[in-house]
C-alpha positions, 0 to 999 in steps of 0.5 A: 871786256870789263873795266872801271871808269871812276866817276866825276864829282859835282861841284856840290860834291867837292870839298873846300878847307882852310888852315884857320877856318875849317870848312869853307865853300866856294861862294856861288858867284865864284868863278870856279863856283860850277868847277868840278875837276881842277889841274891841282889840289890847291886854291888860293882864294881873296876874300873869305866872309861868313853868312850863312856858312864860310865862303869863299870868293876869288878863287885860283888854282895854284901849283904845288910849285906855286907854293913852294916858291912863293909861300911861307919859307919851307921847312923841312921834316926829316923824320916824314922825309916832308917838305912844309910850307905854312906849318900845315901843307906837307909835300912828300920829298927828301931833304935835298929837294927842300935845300933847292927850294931853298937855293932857288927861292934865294936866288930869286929873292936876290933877282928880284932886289936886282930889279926893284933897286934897277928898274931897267933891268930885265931879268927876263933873260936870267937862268933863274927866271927860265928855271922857275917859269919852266917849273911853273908851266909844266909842274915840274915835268 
């Protein structure tokens, strides 16, 4: 029998970008430093410095949902049928998928007003919070 196998990557041989700065590497002290495959396409990161080259450091994989609920406001691009976040990260959806977003983020935006003006109150038990764990925890399938 003959088959194809794709190869793993080296850490070395992943490749890093920010919107504002381009090229960026993962510092070496970085946890993820040594990572070579990751769950999604995206890191968030909590300190960028530039020595040598621009790095990285504090860095955590995040869900396209991730994004989609606690980035910038999504907008939509009907003419790509896209969903934009940021004005630079493009998710493939129609336009109906961008109004939930939108539904959702509002209704947790109203949850969590809820809970700062009333401390006491658990919202753990809110449809809206099951909605958005269950999509955090399994990407939406």
């Amino acid at each position: 029998a003959y088959g194809a196998v794709p190869a793993e990557n080296t850490a070395k041989e992943l490749k890093y970008y920010t919107r504002d700065h381009g090229r960026a590497f993962l510092h070496p002290r970085s946890i993820n430093f040594t990572q070579n495959t990751y769950e999604t396409v995206w890191l968030a990161y909590s300190l960028m410095m530039e020595t040598s080259k621009m790095y990285i450091h504090d860095t955590t994989q995040v869900s396209p949902y991730a994004l989609l609920l606690f980035g910038d406001m999504p907008e939509v691009d009907v003419q790509q049928k896209a969903i934009v976040v940021d004005k630079w990260i493009r998710f493939s959806a129609p336009g109906r998928i961008a109004v939930l977003v939108r539904a959702l983020r509002d209704e947790l935006k109203g949850l969590l007003s809820t809970k700062i003006e009333h401390p006491q109150t658990d919202v753990s038990a809110s449809p809206v919070t099951h909605a958005i764990l269950k999509l955090l925890i399994s990407n939406g399938y």
